[in-house]
C-alpha positions as CSV (number, residue, x, y, z in Angstrom):
1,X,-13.8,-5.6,-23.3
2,X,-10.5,-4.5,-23.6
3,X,-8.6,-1.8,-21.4
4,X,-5.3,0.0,-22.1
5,X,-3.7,1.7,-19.2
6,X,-1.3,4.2,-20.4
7,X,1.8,5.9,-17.3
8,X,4.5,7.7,-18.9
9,X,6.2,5.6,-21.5
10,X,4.5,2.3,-20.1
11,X,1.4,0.6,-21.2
12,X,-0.7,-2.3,-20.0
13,X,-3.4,-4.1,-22.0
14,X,-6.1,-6.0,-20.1
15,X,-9.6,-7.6,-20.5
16,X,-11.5,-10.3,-21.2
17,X,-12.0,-10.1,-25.3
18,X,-8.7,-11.6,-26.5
19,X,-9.9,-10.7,-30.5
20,X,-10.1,-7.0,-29.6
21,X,-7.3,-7.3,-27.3
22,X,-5.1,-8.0,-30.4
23,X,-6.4,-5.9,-32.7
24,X,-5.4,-3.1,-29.9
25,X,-2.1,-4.3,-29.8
26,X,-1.7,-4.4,-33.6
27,X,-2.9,-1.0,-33.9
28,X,-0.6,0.2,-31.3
29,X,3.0,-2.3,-33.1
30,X,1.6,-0.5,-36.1
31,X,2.0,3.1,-35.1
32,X,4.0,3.4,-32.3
33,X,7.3,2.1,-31.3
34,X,6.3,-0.4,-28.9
35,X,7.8,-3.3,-27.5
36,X,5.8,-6.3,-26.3
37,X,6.9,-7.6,-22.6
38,X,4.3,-10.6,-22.4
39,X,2.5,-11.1,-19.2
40,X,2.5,-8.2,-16.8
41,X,5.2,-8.9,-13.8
42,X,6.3,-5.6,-12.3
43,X,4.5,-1.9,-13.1
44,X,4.9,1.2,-10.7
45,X,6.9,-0.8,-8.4
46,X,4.4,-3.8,-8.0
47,X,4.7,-6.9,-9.1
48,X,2.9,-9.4,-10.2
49,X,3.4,-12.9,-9.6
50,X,0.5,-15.4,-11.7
51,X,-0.1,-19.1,-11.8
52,X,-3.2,-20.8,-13.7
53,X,-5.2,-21.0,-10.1
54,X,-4.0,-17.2,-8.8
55,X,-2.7,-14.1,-9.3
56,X,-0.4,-12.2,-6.6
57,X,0.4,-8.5,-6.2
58,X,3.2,-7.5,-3.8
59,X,5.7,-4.7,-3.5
60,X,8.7,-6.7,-2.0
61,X,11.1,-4.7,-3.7
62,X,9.9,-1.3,-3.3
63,X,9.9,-2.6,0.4
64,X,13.3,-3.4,0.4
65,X,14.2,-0.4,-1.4
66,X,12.5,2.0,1.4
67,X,14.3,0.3,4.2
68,X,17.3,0.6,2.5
69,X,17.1,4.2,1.8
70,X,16.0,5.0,5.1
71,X,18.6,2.8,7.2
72,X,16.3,0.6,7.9
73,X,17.3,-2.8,6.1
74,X,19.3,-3.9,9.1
75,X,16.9,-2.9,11.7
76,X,15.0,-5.7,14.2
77,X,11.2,-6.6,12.7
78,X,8.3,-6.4,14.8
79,X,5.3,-8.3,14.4
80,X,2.8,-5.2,14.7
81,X,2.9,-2.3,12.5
82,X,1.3,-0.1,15.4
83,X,1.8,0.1,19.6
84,X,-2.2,-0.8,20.5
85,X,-1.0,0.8,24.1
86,X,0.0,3.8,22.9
87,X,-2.5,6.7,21.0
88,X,-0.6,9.7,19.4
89,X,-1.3,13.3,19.5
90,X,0.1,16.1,19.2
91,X,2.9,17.2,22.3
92,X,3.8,21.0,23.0
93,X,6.4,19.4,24.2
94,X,7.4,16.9,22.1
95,X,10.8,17.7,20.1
96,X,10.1,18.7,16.2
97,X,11.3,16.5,13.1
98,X,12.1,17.2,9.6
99,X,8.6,17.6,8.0
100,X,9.8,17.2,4.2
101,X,11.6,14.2,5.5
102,X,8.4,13.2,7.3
103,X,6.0,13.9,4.9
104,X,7.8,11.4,2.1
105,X,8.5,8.9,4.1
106,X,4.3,8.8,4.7
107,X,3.5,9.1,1.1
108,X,5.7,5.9,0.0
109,X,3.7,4.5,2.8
110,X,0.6,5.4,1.8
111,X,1.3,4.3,-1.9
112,X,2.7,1.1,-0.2
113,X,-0.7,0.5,1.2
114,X,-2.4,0.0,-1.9
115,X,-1.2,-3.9,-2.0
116,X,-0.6,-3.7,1.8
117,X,-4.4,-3.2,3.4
118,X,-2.8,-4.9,7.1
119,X,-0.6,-1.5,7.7
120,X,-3.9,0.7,6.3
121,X,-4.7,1.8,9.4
122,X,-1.5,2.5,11.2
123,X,-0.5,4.5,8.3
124,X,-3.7,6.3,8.4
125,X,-2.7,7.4,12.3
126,X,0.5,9.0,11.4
127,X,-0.7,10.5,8.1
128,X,-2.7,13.0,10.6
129,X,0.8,14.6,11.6
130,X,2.0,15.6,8.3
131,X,1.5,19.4,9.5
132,X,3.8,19.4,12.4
133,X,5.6,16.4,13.0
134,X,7.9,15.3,16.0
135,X,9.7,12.8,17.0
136,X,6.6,10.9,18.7
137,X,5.4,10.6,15.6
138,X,8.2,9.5,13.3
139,X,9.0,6.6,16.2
140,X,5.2,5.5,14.8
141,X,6.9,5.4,11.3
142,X,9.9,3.6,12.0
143,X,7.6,0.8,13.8
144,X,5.5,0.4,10.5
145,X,9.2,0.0,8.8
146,X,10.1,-2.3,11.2
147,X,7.3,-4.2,10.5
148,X,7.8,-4.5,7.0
149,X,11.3,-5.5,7.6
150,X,9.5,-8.7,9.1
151,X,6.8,-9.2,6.1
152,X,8.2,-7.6,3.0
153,X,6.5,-10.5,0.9
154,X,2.7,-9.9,1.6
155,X,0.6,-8.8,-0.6
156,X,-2.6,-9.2,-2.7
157,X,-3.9,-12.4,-3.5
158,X,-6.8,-13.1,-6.3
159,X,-7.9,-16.6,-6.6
160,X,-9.6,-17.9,-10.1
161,X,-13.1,-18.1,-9.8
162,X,-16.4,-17.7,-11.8
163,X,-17.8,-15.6,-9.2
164,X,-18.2,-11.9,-10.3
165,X,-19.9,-10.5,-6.9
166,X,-17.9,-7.7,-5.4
167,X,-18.6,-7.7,-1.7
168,X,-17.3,-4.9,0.9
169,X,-17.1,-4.7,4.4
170,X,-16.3,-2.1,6.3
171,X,-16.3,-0.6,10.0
172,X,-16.4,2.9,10.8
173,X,-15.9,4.9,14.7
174,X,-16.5,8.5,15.1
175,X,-15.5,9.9,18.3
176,X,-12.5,11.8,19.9
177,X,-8.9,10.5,20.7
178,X,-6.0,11.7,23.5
179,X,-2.8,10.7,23.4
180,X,-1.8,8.8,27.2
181,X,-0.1,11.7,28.5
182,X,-3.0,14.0,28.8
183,X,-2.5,15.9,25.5
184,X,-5.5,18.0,23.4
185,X,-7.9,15.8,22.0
186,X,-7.8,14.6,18.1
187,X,-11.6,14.6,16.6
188,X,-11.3,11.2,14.3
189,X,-13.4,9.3,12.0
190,X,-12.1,5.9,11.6
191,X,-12.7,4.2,8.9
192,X,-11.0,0.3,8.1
193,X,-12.6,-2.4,5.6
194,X,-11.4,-4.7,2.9
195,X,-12.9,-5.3,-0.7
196,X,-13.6,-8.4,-2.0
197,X,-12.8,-8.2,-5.3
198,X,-14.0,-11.0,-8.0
199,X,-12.7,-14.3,-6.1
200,X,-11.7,-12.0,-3.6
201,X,-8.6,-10.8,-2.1
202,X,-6.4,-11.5,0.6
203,X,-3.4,-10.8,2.2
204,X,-0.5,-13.4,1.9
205,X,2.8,-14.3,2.3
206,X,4.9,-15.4,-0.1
């Protein structure tokens, strides 16, 4: 099997069938003006760190890059991405924010989560505000920042295995949250898991 990923002006070639593999890229040399890079190390802002026993996804430097942008390289980490004490919701009173601001400062998150499953949730809490957010809710923000300030180098991590299960677990709440201060009630459904891809996959640190 081979697979061509196409974004843009970039390409990636993968699978398991190195004769057809070739005769992809061949085809491609042949009629395109393409240049070959070798292995894959850095696509869409991930990058890709391999070794003959593993394989390692991250996004250390669109980390950096965010805290840079947002003032937030020089901040003090945190070990949490999320304050377990305190449950957001939406305050009359609470004082407004930017919501284009807000709203793209989520989104890198949420992309950021894709190699990042251990701030999942807590980006999944303040992705609920996008409508009307305040400056409750951008504090939330800044603490999943400040936690990456701490662990920019985590990422995926895919072992080399025979195994070709594909297990998934997951764990999923329904019910109805308030924020500490009394504020209207937010109807939820929580969902959190992790996929076990072939040789599964874990978070680590580099």
């Amino acid at each position: 099997m081979a697979i061509l990923i196409v974004y843009v002006d970039d390409i990636i070639l993968s699978g398991n069938d190195m004769e057809e593999l070739q005769k992809l890229k061949k085809y491609l040399l042949e009629e395109f003006e393409v240049k070959d890079l070798g292995n894959l190390k850095y696509f869409l802002g991930m990058e890709v760190a391999r070794s003959r026993k593993r394989i390692v996804v991250s996004q250390r430097k669109y980390i950096l890059d965010l805290l840079k942008e947002t003032g937030m390289l020089g901040c003090k980490p945190i070990d949490t991405p999320m304050d377990s004490q305190k449950k957001l919701g939406i305050e009359k009173e609470s004082t407004p924010v930017d919501r284009g601001r807000y709203q793209r400062l989520v989104g890198r998150l949420i992309y950021l989560s894709h190699t990042r499953p251990d701030i999942g949730f807590a980006v999944s809490v303040v992705s609920q505000f996008m409508h009307s957010p305040t400056e409750e809710h951008m504090e939330a923000v800044y603490r999943i920042l400040r936690y990456l300030k701490m662990t920019p180098g985590k990422g995926l991590f895919f072992r080399k295995t025979e195994n070709r299960d594909i297990e998934v677990y997951s764990q999923m709440r329904i019910g109805q949250e308030t924020s500490l201060t009394g504020g209207p009630l937010l109807d939820i459904v929580l969902l959190s898991g992790e996929i076990l891809l072939p040789g599964g996959v874990r978070s680590n640190q580099l």
